[in-house]
C-alpha positions in Angstrom: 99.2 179.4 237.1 96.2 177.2 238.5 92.7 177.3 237.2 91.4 178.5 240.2 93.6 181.8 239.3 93.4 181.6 235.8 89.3 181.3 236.2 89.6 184.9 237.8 90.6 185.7 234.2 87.6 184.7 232.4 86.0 188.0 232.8 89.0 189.6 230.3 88.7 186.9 227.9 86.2 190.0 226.3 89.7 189.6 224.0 90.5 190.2 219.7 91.9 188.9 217.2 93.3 190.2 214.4 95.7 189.7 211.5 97.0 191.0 207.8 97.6 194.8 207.7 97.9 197.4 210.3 95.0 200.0 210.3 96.1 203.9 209.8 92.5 205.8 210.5 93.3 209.4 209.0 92.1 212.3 211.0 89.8 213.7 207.9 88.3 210.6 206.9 84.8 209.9 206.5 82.8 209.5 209.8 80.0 208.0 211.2 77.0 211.0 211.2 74.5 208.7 212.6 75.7 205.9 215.4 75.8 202.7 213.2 78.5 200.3 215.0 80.5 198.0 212.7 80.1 194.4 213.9 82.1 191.5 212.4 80.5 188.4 210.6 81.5 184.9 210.8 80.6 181.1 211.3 84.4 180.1 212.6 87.3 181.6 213.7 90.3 181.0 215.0 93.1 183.2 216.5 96.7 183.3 218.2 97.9 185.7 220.3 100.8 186.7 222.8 99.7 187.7 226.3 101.2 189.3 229.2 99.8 189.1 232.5 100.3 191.7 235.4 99.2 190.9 238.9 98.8 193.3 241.7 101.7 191.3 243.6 103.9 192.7 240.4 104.8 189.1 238.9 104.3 189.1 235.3 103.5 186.0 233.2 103.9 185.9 229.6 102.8 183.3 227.1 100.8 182.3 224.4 96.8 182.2 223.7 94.5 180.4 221.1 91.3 180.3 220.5 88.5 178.8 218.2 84.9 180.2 218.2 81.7 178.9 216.4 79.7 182.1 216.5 76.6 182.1 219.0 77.5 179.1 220.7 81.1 178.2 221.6 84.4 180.1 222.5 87.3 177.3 222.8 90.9 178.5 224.2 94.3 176.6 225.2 97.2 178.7 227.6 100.9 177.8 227.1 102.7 180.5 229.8 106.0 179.1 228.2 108.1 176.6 226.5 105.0 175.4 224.4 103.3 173.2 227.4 99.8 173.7 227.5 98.6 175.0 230.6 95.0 175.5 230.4 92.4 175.0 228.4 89.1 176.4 228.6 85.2 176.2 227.1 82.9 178.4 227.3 79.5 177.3 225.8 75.4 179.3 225.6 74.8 177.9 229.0 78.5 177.3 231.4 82.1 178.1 231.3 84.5 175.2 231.7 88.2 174.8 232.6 90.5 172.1 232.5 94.3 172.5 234.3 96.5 169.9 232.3 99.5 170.5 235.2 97.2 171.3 238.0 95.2 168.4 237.5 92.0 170.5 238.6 88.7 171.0 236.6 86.2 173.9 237.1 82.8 174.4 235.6 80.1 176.8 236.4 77.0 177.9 235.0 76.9 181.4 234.4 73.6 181.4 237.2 76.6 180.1 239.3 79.0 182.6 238.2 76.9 185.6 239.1 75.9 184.4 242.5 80.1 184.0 243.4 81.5 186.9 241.2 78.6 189.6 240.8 78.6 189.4 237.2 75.9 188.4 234.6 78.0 187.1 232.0 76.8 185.2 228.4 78.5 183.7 225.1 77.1 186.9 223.2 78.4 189.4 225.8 81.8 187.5 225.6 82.3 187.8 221.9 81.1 191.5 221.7 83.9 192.2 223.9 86.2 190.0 222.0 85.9 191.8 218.8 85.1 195.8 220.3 81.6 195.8 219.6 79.3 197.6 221.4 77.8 195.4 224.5 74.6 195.2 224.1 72.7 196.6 221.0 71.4 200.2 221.7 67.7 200.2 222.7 65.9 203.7 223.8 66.5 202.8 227.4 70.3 203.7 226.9 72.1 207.4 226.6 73.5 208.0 223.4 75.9 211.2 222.7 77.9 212.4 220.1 81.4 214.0 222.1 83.8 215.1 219.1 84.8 211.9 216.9 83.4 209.5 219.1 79.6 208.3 220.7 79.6 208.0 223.9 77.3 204.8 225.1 76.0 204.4 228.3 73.7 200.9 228.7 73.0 199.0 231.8 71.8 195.3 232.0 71.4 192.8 234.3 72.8 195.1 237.3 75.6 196.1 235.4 76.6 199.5 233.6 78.7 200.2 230.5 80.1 202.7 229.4 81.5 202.8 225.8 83.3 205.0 223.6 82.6 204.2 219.8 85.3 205.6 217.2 83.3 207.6 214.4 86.0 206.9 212.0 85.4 203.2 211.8 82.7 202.0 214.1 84.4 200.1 216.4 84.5 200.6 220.3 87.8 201.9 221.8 87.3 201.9 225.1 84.9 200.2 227.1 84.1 200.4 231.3 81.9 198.2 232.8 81.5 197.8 236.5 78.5 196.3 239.0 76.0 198.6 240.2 76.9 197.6 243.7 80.7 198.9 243.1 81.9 195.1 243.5 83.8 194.8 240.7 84.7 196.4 237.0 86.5 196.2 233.6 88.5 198.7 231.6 88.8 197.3 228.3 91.2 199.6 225.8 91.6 199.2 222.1 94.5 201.3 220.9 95.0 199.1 217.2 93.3 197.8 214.8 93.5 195.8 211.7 91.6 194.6 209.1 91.7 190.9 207.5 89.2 189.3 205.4 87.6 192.7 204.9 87.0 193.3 208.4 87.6 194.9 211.1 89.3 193.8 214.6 91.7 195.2 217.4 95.0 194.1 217.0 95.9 195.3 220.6 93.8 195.5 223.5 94.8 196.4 227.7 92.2 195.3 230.7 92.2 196.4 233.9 90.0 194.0 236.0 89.3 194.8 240.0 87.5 191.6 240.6 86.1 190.9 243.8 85.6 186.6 244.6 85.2 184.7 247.3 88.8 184.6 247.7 88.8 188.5 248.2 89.2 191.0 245.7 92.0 190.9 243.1 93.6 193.3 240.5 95.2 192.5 237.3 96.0 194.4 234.1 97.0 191.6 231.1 97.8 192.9 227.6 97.3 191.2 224.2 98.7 191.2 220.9 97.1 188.9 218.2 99.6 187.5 215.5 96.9 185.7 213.6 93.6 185.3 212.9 91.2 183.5 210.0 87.4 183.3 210.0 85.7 181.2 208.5 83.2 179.2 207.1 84.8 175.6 207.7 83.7 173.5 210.7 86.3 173.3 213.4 86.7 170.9 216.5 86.5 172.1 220.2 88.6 169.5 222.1 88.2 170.0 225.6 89.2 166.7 227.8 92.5 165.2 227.9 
């Protein structure tokens, strides 16, 4: 997989992590009667995850993620598609997003200025890690739509040319589904949220699908890649974010 590919991807690292015990939310529990979304706390974290990969061509990659985030200012992740051999590694900062292909021997970085003008997407470190851990994009303001449907509140914000829609789970705060897509219809995100689990007293999706239609300069591409986090620990100890080689 070469960066220029695996860059396409960055717009689905909105991932999760997640570890310790499996969730079981009980259809009478206690609900949310006034829309109060449950956000995670941390300085650090790190994660592991398996990932599978679907492109629109049908081949299917599968390998291993990890990650290490310092809230608020820097997501850090390494790719191994197999045999343990990193792949890719990646950093995404408050101000570009950075790749490095250790087999490719190619090296990206863009601001996120630069991202928008080739991909149509206004991207940011915060808007990254609300994705990552199903909270809700943006915090509600009175310029969004806000309804109650059932056991869920339905969301509706847009910023920065773009619109999301998100459904938030009244059982346990958390978004489980999410659809975001450009106002000009250029490209779009289905982020899903089936499982959840809760370590250190919080909450975070254990499993998570996206559907990306993306359209680049290379033309438009669709992928679907699937997630399934094995481990998780945040924290308050200071981690390192090695990037070059």
């Amino acid at each position: 997989m070469s960066s220029t590919r695996f860059f396409l991807l960055l717009t689905i690292l909105l991932l999760n992590w997640s570890c310790a015990k499996n969730i079981s939310l009980p259809e009478g529990g206690k609900e949310m009667e006034t829309f109060s979304p449950t956000l995670v706390d941390y300085q650090f974290l790190q994660g592991k995850a398996k990932f599978v990969l679907e492109e629109e061509s049908g081949k299917i990659t599968r390998g291993t993620l990890q990650v290490r985030a310092k809230k608020d200012s820097v997501l850090w992740f390494s790719l191994s598609p197999g045999l343990g051999v990193e792949a890719i590694r990646g950093l995404i900062t408050t101000d570009k997003i950075q790749l490095n292909d250790r087999l490719g021997k190619e090296s990206l970085q863009l601001s996120y200025e630069e991202f928008e003008k080739q991909y149509g997407i206004d991207l940011s470190i915060e808007l990254f890690q609300n994705l990552l851990w199903a909270n809700v994009p943006y915090s509600a303001s009175s310029e969004d739509r806000l309804l109650r449907v059932g056991k869920k509140f339905e969301l509706t914000q847009v910023r920065n040319k773009v619109r999301y829609f998100s459904k938030i789970d009244t059982r346990h705060g958390k978004v489980s589904e999410v659809l975001s897509n450009s106002l000009t219809e250029e490209s779009s995100l289905l982020a899903s949220y089936p499982k959840f689990q809760e370590t250190h007293s919080q909450l975070f999706p254990s499993e998570s699908l996206f559907k990306v239609n993306l359209k680049a300069p290379q033309g438009t591409r669709n992928f679907r890649i699937y997630l399934q986090w094995t481990s998780v620990d945040p924290q308050s100890n200071t981690l390192s974010f090695p990037f070059r080689y």
